[in-house]
C-alpha positions in Angstrom: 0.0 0.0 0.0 1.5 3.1 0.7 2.3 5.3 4.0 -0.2 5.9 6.9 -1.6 9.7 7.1 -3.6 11.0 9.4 -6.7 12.5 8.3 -9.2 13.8 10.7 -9.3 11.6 13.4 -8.7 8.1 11.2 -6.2 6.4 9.6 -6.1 6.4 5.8 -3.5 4.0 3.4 -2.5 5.2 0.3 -3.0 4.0 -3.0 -0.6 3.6 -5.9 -1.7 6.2 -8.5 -0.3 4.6 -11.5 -3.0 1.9 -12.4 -5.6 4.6 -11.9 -3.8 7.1 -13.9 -3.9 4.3 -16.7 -7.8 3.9 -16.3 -8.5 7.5 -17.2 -6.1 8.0 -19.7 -7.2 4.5 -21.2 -10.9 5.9 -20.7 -10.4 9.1 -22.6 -8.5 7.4 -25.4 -11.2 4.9 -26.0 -14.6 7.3 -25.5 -12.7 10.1 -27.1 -13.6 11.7 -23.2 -11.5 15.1 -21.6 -9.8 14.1 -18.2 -13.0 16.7 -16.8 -15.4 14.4 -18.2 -13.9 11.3 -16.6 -13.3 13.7 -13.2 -17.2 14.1 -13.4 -18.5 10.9 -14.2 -16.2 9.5 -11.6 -17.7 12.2 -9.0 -13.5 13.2 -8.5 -12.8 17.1 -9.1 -11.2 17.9 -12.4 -8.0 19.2 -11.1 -7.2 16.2 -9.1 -7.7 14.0 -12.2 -5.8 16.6 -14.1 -2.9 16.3 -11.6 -3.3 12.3 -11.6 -2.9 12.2 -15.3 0.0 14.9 -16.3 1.3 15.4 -12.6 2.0 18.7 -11.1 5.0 21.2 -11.5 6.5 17.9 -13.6 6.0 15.7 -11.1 3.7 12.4 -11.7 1.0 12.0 -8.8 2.5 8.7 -6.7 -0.5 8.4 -4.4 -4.1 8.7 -3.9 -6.8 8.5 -1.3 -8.8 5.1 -0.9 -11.9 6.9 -1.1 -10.7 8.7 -4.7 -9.5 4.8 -5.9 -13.1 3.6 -4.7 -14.5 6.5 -7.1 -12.3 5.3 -9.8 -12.6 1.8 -10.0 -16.7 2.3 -9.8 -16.1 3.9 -13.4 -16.0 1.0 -15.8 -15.7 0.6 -19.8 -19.2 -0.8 -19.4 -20.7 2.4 -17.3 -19.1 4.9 -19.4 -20.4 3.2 -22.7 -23.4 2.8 -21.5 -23.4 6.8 -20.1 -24.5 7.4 -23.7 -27.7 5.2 -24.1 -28.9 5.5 -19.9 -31.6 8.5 -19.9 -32.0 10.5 -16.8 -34.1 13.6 -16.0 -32.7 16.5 -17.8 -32.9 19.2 -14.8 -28.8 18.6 -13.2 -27.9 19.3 -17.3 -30.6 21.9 -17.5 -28.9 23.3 -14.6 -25.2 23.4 -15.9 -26.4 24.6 -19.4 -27.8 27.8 -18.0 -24.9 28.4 -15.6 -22.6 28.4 -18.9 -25.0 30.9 -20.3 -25.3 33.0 -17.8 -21.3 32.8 -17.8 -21.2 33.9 -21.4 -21.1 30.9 -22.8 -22.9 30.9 -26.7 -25.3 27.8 -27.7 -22.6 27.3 -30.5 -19.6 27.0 -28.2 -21.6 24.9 -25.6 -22.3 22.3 -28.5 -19.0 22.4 -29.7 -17.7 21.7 -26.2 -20.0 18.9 -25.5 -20.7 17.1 -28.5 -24.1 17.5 -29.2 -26.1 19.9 -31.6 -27.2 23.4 -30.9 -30.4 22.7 -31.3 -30.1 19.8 -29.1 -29.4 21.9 -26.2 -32.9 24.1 -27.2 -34.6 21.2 -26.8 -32.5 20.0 -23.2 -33.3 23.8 -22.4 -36.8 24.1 -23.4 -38.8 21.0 -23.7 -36.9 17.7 -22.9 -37.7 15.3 -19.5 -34.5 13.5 -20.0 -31.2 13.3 -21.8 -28.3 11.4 -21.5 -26.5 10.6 -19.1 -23.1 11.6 -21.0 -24.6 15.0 -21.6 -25.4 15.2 -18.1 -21.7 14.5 -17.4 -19.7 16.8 -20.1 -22.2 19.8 -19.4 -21.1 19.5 -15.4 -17.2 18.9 -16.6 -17.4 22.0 -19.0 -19.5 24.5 -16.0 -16.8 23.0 -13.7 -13.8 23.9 -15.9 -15.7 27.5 -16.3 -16.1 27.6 -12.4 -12.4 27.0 -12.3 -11.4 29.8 -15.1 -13.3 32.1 -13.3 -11.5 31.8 -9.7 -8.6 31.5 -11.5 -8.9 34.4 -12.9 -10.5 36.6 -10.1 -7.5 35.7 -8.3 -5.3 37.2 -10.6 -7.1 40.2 -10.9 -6.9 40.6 -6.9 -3.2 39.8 -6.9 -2.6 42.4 -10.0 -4.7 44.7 -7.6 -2.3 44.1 -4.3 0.6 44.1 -6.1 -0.5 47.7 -7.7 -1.7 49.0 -4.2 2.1 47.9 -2.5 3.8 49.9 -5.8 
């Protein structure tokens, strides 16, 4: 296994990172996926999985958390084939299409981004009960890679801002 941490008040062993790295690069090689889809589909956040799959500061990630593994070996060839043909109630990608609106996002460049049609995501945003599952999945990677811009780059702004006020 790996080294004992402490983490609250219990004792978590570490994972090896490389088979799991493997999974997700195998799984976005053979669904044509972007690491933020597998991130949300495996309910992981997409830096982590971004980290576990290029490393950090050029460094590969050597260890993960058993409850990250657990999330990650739930996420099958099988579940993320089938992510395209499961329907599920079209409100959680209803939700995530008009946070990307409201974040400037164009029908167009939504489409594009999630592989779908424009007017595809009229319907999802109008009139459909359901859509896929996979929909359900890239819409929430691409309004959590958004989400992430965004901070990103309110932070720089108030750093720019600091670093102008102690000139």
């Amino acid at each position: 296994m790996g080294r004992l941490a402490i983490h609250g008040d219990s004792r978590v062993d570490w994972v090896d990172a490389a088979p799991f790295r493997a999974q997700i690069r195998h799984l976005m090689a053979a669904f044509s996926l972007h690491t933020e889809d597998v991130a949300a589909a495996a309910g992981i956040s997409a830096r982590l999985a971004e980290h576990l799959v290029h490393g950090r500061n050029g460094r590969l990630t050597r260890r993960i958390s058993p409850d990250i593994a657990r999330r990650l070996l739930r996420l099958s060839d099988d579940q993320v084939r089938f992510l395209g043909r499961l329907r599920v109630p079209s409100g959680p990608a209803r939700l995530r299409l008009e946070q990307l609106r409201r974040a400037g996002w164009d029908d167009l460049s939504i489409a594009v981004r999630v592989g779908v049609s424009a007017p595809d995501l009229e319907r999802l945003a109008t009139t459909a009960t359901t859509c896929s599952q996979l929909l359900t999945v890239r819409l929430t990677a691409a309004a959590r890679a958004n989400e992430q811009a965004s901070w990103a780059e309110r932070s720089d702004r108030r750093a720019d801002h600091w670093a102008a006020v102690a000139a």
